[in-house]
C-alpha positions as CSV (number, residue, x, y, z in Angstrom):
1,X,4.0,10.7,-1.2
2,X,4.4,8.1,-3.5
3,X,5.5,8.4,-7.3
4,X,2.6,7.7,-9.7
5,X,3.8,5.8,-12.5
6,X,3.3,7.2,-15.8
7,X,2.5,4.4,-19.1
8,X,2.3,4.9,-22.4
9,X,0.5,2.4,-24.4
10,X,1.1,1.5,-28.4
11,X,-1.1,-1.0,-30.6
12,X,1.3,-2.4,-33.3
13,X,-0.4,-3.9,-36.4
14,X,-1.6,-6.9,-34.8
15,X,-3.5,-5.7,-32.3
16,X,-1.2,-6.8,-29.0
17,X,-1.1,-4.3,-26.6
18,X,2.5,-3.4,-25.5
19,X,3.1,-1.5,-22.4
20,X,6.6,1.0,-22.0
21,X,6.9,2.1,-18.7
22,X,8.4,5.8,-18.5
23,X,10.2,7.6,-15.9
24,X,10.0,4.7,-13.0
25,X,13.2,3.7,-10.4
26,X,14.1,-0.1,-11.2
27,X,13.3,0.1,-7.3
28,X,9.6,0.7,-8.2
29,X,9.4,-1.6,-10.5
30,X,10.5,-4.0,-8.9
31,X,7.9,-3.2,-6.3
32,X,5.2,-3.3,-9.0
33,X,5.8,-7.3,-9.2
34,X,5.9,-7.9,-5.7
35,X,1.9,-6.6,-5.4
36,X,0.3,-9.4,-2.9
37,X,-1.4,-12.2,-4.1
38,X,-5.6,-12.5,-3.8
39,X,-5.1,-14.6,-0.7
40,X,-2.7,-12.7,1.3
41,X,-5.5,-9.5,0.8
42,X,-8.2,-11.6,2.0
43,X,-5.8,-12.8,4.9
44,X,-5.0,-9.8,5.7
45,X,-8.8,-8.6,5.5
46,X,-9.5,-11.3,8.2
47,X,-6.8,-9.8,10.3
48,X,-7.4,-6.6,9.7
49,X,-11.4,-6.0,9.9
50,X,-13.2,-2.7,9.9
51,X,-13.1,-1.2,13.4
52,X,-9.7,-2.9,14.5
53,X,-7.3,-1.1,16.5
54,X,-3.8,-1.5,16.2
55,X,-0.5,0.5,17.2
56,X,2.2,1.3,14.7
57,X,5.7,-0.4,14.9
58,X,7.3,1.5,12.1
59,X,6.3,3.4,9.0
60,X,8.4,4.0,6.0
61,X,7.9,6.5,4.8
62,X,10.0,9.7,5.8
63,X,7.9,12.3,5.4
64,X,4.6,10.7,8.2
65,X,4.0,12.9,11.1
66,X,3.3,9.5,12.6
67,X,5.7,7.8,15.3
68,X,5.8,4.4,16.7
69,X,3.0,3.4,19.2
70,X,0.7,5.9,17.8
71,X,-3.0,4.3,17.5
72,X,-5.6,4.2,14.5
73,X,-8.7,2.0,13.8
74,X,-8.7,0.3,10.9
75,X,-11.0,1.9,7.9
76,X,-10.6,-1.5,5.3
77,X,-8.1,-3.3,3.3
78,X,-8.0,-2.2,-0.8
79,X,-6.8,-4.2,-3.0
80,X,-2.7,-3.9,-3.2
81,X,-3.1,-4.7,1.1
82,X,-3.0,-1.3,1.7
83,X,-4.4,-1.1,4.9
84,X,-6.8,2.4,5.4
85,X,-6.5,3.5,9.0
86,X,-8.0,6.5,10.8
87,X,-5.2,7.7,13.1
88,X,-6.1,8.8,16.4
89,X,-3.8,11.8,16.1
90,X,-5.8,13.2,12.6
91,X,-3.9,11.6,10.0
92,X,-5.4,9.0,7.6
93,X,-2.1,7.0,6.0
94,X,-2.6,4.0,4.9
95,X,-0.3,1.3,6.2
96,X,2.0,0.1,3.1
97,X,2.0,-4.3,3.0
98,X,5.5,-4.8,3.0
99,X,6.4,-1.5,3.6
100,X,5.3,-0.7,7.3
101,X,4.6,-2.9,10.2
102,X,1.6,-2.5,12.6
103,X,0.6,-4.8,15.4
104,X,-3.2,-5.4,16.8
105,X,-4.1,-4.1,20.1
């Protein structure tokens, strides 16, 4: 599973809004700035549609019952490039952009 990240947010006196991020791996952050842009989620929505098969390469994630060459169909694409697939083998992890690689089949 993937850490939530927890924020506290202050208003000083004039009104800006200042965010201190608590408890969070420099990794993470990090990863927070490297969110895709609009355009690679809409290319990767074109690549990705609804009902697309594809086979998984690899998967970072240690804790995924899911091996390489295991099957899904594509569910949709969020926001962040997540892609949402329904495994063929029951699970429904979302493949991380950056994270994991999946090819189409």
């Amino acid at each position: 599973m993937r850490k939530l990240v927890m924020m506290r947010v202050k208003y000083n006196r004039k009104s800006r809004l200042q965010k201190q991020l608590l408890n969070i791996h420099p990794k993470e952050v990090k990863a927070m700035r490297n969110f895709p842009s609009k355009e690679v989620v809409e290319r990767l929505r074109k690549m990705y549609p609804e009902g697309a098969r594809i086979e998984l390469v690899s998967m970072n994630d240690p804790y995924t019952k899911l091996i390489p060459g295991d099957l899904g169909t594509v569910e949709f694409v969020d926001a962040i490039g997540t892609i949402h697939v329904s495994w063929d083998c029951g699970s429904c992890l979302g493949v991380a952009y950056g994270e994991d690689v999946i090819r189409k089949i």
